[in-house]
Kinemage of the C-alpha trace (Angstrom):
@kinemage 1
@onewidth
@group {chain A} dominant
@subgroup {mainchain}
@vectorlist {calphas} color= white
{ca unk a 1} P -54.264 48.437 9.729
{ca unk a 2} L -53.727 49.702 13.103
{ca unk a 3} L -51.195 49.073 15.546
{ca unk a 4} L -52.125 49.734 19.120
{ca unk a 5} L -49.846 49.085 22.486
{ca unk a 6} L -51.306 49.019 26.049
{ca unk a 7} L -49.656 48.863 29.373
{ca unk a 8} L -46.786 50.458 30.235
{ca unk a 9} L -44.134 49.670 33.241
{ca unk a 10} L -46.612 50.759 36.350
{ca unk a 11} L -50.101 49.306 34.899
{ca unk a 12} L -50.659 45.796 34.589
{ca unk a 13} L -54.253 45.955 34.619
{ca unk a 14} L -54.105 44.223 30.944
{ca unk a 15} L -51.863 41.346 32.166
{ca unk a 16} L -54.917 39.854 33.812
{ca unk a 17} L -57.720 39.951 30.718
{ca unk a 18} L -58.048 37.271 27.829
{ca unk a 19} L -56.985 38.490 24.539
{ca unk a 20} L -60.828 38.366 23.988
{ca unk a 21} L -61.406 40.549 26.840
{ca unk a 22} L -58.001 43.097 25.669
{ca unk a 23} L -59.159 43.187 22.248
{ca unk a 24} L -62.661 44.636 23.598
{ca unk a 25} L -61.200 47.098 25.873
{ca unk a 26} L -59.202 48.400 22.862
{ca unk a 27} L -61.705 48.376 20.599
{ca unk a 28} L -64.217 50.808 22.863
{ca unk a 29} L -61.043 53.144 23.638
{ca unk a 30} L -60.353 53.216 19.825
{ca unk a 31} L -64.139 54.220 19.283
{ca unk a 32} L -64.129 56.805 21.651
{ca unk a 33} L -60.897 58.096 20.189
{ca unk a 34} L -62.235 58.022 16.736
{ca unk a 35} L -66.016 58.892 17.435
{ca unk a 36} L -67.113 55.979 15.775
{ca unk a 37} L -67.665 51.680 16.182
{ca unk a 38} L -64.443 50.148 15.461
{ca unk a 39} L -65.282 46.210 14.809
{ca unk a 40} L -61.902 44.785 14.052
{ca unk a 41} L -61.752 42.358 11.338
{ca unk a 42} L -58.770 40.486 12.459
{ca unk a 43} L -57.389 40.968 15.760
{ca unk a 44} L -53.449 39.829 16.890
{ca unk a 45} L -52.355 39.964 20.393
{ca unk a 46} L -48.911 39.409 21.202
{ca unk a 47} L -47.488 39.814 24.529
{ca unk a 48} L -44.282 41.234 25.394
{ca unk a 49} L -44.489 41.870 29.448
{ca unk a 50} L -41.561 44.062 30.333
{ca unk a 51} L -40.675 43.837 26.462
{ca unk a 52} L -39.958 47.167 25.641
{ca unk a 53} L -37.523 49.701 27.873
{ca unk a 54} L -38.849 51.734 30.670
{ca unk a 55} L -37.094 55.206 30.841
{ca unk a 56} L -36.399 56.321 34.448
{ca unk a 57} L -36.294 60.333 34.742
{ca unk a 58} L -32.534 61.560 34.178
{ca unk a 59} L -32.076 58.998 31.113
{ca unk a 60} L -31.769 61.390 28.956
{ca unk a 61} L -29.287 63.026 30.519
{ca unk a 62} L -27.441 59.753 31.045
{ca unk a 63} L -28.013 59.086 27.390
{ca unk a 64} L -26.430 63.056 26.161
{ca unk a 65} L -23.403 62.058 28.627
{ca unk a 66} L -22.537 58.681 26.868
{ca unk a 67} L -23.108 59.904 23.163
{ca unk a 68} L -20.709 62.403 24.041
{ca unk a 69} L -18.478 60.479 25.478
{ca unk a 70} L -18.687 57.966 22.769
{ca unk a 71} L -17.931 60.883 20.067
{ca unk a 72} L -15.259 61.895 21.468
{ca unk a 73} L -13.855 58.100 21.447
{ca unk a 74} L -14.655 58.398 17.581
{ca unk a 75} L -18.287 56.074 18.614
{ca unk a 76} L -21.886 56.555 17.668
{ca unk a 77} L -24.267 54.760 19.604
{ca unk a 78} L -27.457 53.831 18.647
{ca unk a 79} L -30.572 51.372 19.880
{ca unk a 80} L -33.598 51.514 22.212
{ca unk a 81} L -31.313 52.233 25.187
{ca unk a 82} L -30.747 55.288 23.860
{ca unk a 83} L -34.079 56.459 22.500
{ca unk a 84} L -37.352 55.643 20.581
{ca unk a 85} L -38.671 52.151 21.643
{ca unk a 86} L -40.114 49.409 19.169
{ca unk a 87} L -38.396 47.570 16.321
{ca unk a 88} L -39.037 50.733 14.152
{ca unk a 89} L -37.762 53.620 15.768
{ca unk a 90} L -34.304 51.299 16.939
{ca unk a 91} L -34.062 51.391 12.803
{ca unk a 92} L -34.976 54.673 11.935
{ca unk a 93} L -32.148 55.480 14.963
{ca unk a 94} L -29.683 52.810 13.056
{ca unk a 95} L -30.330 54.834 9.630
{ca unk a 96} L -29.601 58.429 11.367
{ca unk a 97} L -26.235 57.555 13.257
{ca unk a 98} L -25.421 55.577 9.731
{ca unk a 99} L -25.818 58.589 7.489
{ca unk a 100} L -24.026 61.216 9.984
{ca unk a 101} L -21.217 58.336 9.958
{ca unk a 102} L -20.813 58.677 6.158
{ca unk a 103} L -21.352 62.128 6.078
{ca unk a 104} L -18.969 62.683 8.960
{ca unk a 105} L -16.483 60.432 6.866
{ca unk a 106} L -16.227 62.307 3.828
């Protein structure tokens, strides 16, 4: 199984093709990538236009400022604001600031 995402905040090239037509597109970029014919089996696509956060240059600097402000109000924050995008990395985030909580607690 792979997962693939195209687009991104500036590019909305993809916007304007069938999922037929995406799922083509991706396919030849995935060969090229792998050096081989990719012929997907089953094929999902699921559109999310301006779905996931778009970070501007100086977040991260925004984000170091309100962690540390939050720590020093005895608050962790967590979620795609603050980094990683995608259901996935928002959890893996959740299950860091959770174990330096307890950690921190003991």
């Amino acid at each position: 199984m792979i997962r693939l995402h195209v687009g991104r905040s500036d590019d909305h090239r993809w916007a304007a093709l069938s999922d037929d037509a995406l799922i083509s597109c991706v396919s030849k970029e995935l060969a090229t990538i792998l050096g081989q014919s990719v012929d997907p089996s089953e094929s999902l696509v699921q559109r999310w236009a301006d779905g996931l956060p778009q970070y501007a240059v100086g977040h991260a600097e925004l984000v170091r400022n309100a962690k540390e402000a939050a720590v020093s109000l005895g608050l962790h924050l967590c979620g795609n604001a603050y980094g990683g995008v995608g259901v996935p990395a928002t959890i893996g985030l959740g299950r860091n600031v959770a174990t330096h909580v307890l950690q921190s607690s003991r």
